[in-house]
Backbone as CSV, one residue per row, in Angstrom:
resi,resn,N_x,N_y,N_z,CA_x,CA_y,CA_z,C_x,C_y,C_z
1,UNK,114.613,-121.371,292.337,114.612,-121.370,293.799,115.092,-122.716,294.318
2,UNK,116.161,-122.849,295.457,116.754,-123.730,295.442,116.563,-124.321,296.722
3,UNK,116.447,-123.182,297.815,116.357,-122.991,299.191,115.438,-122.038,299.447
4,UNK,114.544,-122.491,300.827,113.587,-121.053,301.578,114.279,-120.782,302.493
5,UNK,114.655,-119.401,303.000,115.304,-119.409,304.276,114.368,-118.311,305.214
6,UNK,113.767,-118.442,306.169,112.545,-118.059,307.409,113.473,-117.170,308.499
7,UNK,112.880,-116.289,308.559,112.696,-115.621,309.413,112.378,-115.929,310.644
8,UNK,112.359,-115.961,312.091,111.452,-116.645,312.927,110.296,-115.910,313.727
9,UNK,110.985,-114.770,314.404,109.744,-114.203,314.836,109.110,-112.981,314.051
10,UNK,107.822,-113.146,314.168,107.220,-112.360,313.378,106.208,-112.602,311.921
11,UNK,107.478,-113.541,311.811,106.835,-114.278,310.649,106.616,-115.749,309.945
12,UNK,107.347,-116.259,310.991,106.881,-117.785,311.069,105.821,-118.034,312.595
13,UNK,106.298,-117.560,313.396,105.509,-117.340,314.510,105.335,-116.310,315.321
14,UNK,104.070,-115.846,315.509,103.651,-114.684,316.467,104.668,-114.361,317.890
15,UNK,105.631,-114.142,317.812,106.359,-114.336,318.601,106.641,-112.824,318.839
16,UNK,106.642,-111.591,318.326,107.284,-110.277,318.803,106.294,-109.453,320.076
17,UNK,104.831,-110.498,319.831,104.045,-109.532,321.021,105.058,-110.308,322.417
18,UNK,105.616,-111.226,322.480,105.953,-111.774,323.614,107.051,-111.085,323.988
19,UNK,107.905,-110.561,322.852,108.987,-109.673,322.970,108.799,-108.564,323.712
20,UNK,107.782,-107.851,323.310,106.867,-106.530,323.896,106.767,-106.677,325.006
21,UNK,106.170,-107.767,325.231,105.746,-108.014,327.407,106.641,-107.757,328.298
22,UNK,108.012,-108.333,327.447,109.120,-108.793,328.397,110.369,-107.191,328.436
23,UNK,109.970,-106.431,327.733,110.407,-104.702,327.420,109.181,-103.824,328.200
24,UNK,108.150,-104.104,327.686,107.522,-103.562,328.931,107.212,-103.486,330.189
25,UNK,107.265,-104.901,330.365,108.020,-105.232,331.858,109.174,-104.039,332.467
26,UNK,110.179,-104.364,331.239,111.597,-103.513,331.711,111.363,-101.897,331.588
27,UNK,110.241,-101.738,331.460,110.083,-100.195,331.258,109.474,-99.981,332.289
28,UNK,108.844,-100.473,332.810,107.509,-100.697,333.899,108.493,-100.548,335.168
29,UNK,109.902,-101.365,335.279,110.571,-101.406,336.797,111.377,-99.671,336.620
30,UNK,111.383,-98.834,335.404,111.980,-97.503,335.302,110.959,-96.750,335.177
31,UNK,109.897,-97.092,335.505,108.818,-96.100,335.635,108.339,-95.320,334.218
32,UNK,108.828,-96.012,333.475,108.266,-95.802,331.774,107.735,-95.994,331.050
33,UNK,106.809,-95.891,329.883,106.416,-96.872,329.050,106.925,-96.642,328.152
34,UNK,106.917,-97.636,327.198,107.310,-97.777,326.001,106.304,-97.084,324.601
35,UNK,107.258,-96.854,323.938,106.457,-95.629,322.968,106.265,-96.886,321.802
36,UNK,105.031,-96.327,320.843,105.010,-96.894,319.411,106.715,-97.220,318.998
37,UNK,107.220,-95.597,318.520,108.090,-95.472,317.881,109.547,-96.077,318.529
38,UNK,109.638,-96.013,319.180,110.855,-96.890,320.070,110.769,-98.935,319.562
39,UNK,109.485,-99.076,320.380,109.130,-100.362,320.094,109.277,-100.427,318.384
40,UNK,108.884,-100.110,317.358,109.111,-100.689,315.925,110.364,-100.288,315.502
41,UNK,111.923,-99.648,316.275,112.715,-99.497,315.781,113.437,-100.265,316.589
42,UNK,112.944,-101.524,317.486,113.594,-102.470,317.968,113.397,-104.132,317.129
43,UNK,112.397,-103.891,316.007,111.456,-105.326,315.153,112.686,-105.577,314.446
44,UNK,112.794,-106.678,314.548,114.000,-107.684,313.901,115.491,-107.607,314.361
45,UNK,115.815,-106.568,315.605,116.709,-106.619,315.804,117.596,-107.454,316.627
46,UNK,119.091,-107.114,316.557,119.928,-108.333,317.374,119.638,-107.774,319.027
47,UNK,120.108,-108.571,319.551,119.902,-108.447,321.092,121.418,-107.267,321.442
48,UNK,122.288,-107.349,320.517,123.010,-105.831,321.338,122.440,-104.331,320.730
49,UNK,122.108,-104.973,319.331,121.228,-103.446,318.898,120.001,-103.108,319.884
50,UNK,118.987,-104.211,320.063,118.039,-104.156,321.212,118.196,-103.202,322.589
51,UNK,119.467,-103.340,323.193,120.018,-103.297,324.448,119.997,-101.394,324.253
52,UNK,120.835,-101.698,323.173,121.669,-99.761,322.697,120.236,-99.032,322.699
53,UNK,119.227,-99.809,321.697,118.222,-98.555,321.816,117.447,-98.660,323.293
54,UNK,117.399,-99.755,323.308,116.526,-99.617,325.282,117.361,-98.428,325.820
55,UNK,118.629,-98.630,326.028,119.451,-98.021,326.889,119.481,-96.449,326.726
56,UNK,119.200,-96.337,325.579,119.502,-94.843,325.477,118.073,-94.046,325.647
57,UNK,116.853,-95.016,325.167,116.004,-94.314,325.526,115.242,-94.213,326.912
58,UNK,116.144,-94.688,327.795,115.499,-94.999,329.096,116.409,-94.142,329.332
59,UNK,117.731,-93.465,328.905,119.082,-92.560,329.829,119.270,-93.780,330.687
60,UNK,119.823,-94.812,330.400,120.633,-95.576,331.327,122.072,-95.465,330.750
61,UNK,123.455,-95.752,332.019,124.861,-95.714,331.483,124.701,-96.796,330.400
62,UNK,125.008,-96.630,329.331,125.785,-97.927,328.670,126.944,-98.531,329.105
63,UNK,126.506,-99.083,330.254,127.800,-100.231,330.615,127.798,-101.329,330.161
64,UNK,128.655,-101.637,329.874,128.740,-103.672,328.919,128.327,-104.305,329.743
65,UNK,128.366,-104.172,331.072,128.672,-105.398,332.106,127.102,-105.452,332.244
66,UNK,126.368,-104.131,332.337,124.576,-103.441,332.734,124.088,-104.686,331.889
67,UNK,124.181,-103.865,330.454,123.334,-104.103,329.413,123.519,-105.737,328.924
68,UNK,124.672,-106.201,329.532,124.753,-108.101,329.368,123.351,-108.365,330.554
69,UNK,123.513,-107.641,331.527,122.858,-108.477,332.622,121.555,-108.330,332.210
70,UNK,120.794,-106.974,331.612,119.727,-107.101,331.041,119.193,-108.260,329.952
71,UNK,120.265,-108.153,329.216,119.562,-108.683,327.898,119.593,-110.175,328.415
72,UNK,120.301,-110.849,329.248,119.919,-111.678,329.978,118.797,-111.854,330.844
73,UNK,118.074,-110.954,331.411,117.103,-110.799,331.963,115.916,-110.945,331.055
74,UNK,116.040,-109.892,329.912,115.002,-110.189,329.140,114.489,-111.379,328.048
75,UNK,115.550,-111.876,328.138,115.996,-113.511,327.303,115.186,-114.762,327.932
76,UNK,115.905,-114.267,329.636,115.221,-115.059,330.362,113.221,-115.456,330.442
77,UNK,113.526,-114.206,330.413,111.415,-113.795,330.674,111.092,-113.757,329.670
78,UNK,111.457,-113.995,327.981,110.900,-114.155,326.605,110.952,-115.741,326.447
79,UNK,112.288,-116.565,326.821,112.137,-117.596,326.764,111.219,-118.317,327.679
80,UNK,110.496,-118.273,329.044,109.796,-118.982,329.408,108.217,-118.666,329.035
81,UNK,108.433,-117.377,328.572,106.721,-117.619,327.118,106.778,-118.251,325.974
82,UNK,107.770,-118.437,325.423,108.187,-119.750,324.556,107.995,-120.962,324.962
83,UNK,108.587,-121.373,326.112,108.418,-122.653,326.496,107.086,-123.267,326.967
84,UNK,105.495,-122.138,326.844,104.365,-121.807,327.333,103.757,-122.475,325.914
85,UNK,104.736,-122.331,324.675,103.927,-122.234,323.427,104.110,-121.459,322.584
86,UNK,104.545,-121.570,321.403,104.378,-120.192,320.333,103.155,-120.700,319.290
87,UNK,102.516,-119.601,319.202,101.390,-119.505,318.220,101.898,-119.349,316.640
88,UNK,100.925,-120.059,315.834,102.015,-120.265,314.212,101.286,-118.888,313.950
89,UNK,102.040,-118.105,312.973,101.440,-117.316,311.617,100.663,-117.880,310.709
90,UNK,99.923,-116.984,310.442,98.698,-118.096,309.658,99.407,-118.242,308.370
91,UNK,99.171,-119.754,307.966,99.872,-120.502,306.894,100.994,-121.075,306.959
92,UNK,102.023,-120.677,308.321,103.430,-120.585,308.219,103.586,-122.261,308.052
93,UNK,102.896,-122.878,309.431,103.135,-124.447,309.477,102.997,-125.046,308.053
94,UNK,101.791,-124.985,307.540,101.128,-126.052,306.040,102.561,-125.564,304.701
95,UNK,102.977,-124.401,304.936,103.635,-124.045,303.797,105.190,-124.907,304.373
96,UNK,105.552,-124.724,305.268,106.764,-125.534,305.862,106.369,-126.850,305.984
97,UNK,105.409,-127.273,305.832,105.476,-129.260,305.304,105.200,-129.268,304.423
98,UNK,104.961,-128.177,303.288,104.891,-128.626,302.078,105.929,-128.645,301.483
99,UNK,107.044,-127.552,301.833,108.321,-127.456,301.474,108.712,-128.562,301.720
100,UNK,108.802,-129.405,302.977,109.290,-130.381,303.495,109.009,-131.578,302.318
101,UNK,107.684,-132.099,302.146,107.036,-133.015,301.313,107.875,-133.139,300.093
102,UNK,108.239,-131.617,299.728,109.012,-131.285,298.346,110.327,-131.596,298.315
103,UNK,110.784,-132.415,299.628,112.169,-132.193,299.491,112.962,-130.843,299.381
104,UNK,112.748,-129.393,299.530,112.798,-128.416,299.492,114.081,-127.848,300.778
105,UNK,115.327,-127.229,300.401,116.353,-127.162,301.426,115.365,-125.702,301.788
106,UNK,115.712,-125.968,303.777,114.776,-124.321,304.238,115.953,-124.354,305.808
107,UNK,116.011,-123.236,305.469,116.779,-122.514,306.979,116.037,-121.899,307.517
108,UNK,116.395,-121.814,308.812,115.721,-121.122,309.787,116.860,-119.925,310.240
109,UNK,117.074,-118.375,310.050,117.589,-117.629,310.014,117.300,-116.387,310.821
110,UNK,117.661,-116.157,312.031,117.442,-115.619,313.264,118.056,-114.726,314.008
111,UNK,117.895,-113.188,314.638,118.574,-112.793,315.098,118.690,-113.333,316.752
112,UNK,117.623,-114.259,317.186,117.500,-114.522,318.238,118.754,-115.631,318.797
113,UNK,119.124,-115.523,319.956,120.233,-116.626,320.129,119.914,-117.562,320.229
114,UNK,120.756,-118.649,320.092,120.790,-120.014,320.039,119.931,-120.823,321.256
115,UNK,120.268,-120.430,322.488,119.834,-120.693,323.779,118.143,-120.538,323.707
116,UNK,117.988,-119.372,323.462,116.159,-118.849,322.566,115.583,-119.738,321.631
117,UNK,116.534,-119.735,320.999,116.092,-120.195,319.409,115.571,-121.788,319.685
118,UNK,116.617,-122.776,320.540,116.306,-123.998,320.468,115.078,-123.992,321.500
119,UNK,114.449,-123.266,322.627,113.270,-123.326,323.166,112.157,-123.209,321.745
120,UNK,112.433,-122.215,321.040,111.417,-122.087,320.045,111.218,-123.147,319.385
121,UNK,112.080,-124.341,318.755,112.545,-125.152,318.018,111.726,-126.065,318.321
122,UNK,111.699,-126.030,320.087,110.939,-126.973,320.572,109.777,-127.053,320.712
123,UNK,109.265,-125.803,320.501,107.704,-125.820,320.214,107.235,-125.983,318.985
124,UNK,108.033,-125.272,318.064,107.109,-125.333,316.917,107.859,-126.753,315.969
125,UNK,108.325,-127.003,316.371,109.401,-128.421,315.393,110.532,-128.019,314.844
126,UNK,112.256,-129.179,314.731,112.770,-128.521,314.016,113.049,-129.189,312.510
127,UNK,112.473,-130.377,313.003,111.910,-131.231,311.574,111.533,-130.605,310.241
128,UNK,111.399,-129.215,310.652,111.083,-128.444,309.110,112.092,-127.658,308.740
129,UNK,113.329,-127.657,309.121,114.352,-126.917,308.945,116.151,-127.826,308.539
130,UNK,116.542,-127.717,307.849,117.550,-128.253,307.216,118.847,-127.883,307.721
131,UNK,118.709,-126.483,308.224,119.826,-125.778,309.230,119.279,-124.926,309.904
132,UNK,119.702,-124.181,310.935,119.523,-122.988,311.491,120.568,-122.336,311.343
133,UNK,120.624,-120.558,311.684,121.325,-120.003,311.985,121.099,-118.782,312.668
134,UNK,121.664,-118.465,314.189,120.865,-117.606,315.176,122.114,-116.151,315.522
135,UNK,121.524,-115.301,315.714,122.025,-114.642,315.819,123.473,-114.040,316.615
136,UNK,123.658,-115.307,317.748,125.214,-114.987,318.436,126.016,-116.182,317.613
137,UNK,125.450,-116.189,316.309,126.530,-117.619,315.881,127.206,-117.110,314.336
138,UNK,127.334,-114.995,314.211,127.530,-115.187,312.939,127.916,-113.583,313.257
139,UNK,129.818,-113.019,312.800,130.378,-112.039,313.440,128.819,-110.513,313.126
140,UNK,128.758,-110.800,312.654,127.028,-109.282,312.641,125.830,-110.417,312.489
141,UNK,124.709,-109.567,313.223,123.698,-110.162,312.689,122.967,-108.988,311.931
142,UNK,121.532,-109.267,311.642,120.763,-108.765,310.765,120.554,-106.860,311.513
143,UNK,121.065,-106.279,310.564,120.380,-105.654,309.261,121.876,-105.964,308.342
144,UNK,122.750,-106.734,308.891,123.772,-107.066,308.390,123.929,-108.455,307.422
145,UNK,124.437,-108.813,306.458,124.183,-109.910,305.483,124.672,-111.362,305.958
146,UNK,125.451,-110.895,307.339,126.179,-112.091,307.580,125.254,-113.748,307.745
147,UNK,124.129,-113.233,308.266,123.435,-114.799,308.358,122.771,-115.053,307.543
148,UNK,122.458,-114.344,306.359,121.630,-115.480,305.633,122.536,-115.877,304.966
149,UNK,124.396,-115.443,304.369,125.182,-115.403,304.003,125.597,-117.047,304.671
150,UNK,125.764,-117.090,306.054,125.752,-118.441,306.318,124.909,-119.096,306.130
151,UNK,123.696,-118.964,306.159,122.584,-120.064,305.608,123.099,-120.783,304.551
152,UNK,122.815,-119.604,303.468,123.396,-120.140,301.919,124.632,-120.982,302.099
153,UNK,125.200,-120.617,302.813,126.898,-121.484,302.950,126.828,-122.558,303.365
154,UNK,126.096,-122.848,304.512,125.469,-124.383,305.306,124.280,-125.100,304.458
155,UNK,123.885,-124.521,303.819,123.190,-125.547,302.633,123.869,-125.495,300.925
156,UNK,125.134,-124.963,301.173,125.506,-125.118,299.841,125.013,-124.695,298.688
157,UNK,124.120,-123.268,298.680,123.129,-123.142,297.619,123.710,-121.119,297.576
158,UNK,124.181,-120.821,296.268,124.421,-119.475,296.403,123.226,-118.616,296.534
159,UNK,122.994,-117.415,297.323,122.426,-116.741,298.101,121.132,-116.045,296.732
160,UNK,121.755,-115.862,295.442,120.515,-115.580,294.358,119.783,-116.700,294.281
161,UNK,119.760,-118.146,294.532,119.141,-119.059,294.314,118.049,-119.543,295.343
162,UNK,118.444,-118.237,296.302,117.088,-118.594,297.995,116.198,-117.265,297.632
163,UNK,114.932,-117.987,298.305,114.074,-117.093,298.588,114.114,-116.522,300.063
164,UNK,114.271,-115.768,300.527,114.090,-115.428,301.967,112.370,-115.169,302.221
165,UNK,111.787,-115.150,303.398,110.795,-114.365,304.012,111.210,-114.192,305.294
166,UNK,110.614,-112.833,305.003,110.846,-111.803,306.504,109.800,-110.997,306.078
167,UNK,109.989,-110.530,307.624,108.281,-109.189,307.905,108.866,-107.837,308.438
168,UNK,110.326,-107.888,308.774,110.551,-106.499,309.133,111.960,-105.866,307.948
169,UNK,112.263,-104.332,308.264,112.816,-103.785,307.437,114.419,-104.490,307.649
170,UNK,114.944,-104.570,308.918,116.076,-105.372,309.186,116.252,-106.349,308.726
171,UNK,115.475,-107.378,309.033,115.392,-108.826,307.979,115.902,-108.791,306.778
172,UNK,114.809,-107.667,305.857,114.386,-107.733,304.367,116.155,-107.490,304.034
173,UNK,116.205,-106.412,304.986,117.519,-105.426,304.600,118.874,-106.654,304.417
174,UNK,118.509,-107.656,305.480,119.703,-108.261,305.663,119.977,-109.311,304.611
175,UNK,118.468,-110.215,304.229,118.529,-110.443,302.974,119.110,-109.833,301.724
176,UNK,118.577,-109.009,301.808,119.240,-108.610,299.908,120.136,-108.555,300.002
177,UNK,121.162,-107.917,301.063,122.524,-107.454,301.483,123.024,-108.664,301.172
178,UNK,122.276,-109.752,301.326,123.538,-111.153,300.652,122.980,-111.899,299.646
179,UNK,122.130,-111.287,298.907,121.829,-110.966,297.416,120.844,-112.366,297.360
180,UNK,119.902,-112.603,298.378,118.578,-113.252,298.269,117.548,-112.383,297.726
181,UNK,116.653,-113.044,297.271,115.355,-112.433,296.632,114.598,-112.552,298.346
182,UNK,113.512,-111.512,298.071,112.642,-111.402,299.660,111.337,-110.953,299.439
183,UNK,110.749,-112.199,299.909,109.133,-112.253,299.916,109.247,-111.804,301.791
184,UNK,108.232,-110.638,301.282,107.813,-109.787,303.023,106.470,-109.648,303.408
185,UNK,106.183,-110.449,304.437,105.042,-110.404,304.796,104.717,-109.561,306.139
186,UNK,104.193,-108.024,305.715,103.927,-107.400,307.111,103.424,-107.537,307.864
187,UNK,103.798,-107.576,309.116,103.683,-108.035,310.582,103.272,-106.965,311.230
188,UNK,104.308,-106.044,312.231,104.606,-105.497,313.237,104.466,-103.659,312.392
189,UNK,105.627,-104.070,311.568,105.878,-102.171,310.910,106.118,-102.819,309.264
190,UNK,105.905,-101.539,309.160,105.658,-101.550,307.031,106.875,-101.611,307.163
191,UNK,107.035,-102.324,306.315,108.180,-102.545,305.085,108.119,-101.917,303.711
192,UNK,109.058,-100.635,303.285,109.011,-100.357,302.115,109.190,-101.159,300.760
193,UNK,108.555,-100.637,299.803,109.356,-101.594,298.788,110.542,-101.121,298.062
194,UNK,111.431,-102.115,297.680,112.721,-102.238,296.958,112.723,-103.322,296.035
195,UNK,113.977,-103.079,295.061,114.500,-104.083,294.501,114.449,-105.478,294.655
196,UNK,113.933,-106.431,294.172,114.227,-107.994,294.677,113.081,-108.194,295.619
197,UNK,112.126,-107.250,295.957,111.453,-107.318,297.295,109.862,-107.650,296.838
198,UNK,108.974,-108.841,296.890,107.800,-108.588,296.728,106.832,-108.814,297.794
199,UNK,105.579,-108.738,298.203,104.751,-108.418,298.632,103.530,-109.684,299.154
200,UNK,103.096,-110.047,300.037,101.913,-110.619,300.305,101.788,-110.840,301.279
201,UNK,100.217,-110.368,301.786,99.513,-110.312,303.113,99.678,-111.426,304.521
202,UNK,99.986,-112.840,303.793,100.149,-113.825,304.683,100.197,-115.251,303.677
203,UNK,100.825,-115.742,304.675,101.702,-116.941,304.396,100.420,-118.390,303.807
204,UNK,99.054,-117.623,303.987,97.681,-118.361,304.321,97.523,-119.179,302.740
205,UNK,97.048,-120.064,302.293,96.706,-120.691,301.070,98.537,-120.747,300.048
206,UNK,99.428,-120.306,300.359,100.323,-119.892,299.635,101.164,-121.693,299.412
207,UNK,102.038,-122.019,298.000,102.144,-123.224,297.830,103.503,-123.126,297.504
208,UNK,104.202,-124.386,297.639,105.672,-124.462,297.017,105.662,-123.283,295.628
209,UNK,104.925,-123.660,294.688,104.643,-123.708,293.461,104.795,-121.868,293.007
210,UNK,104.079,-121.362,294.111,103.961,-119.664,294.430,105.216,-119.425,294.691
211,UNK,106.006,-119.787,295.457,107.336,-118.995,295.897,108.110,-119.336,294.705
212,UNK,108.398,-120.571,294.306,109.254,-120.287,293.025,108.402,-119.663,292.105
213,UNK,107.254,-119.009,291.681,106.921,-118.160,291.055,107.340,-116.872,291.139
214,UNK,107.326,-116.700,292.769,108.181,-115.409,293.190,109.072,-115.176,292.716
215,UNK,109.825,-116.275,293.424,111.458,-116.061,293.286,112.086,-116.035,291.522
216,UNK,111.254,-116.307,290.743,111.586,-116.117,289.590,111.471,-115.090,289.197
217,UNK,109.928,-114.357,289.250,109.917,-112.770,289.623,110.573,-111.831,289.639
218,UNK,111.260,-112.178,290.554,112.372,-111.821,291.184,114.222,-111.578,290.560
């Protein structure tokens, strides 16, 4: 294991209930609510996949010009609960300064945009991260391989030699797709198991020492 590369919401920080507020909000001005099943087939996704399933399950036109102004809207009202504070995942912080301590290369790997991402950055530190890479900065994002694909590329480390963690099926998916090993810690919705894919409850007591155990595992 050469590199960790993180996930951000969900599984470095409690961050998807804030996601929820700011969709239910938008369901709330169409006189709707939001279902279980709608909401967990939006977890880890990019902000135009986001848009497509809002849109269709509300019967709104899919207009480009609509669904920009939304996802701007909802960007808007997710980022100023960010800027309120994000709450860590339990363990996430102690295991990211231990990596750190270790000299340990770690990306921060995101479908969230850049504009988002650096409010988050600013709460939780970006002192624990060696690069980022957010989701309007890479031609697909996740369930697609393209960003952790750049991770690996911006730290110089080929993509079998990282461990990823992620908590949703998009993430996991997008990982392996660029042939990282993936420690998944469920969050929001189960994650099946696969190939390359192992398992644990939370990020809580867990040590440098454990993930390259994983990732060897693996």
């Amino acid at each position: 294991m050469r590199a960790v590369l993180w996930d951000m919401d969900g599984t470095l920080v409690d961050s998807e209930k804030l996601w929820d507020l700011a969709v239910e909000e938008l369901y709330r001005q169409h006189d709707r609510v939001l279902t279980a099943q709608v909401r967990e087939s939006t977890v880890g996704g990019s902000s135009d996949s986001l848009m497509q399933i809002l849109y269709a399950d509300l019967g709104l036109d899919p207009d480009a010009t609509e669904m920009a102004r939304t996802a701007d809207w909802v960007h808007g009202y997710v980022g100023e609960l960010f800027e309120a504070g994000l709450p860590w995942c339990p363990g996430a912080e102690a295991i990211l300064a231990e990596l750190t301590a270790a000299r340990v290369p770690t990306a921060l790997v995101t479908n969230t945009q850049r504009d988002l991402a650096e409010k988050a950055l600013n709460s939780i530190g970006r002192q624990y991260f060696s690069v980022t890479v957010c989701g309007d900065e890479v031609p697909r994002g996740k369930p697609a391989p393209d960003p952790y694909l750049r991770a690996a590329e911006l730290l110089g480390v080929a993509p079998g030699d990282c461990l990823a963690v992620e908590d949703s099926v998009t993430g996991s998916t997008s990982a392996q797709l660029a042939g990282c090993a993936v420690l998944v810690i469920p969050n929001a919705v189960r994650v099946p198991p696969a190939p390359r894919r192992a398992f644990t409850e939370s990020l809580l007591g867990l040590t440098v020492a454990d993930l390259r155990d994983i990732h060897a595992g693996l």
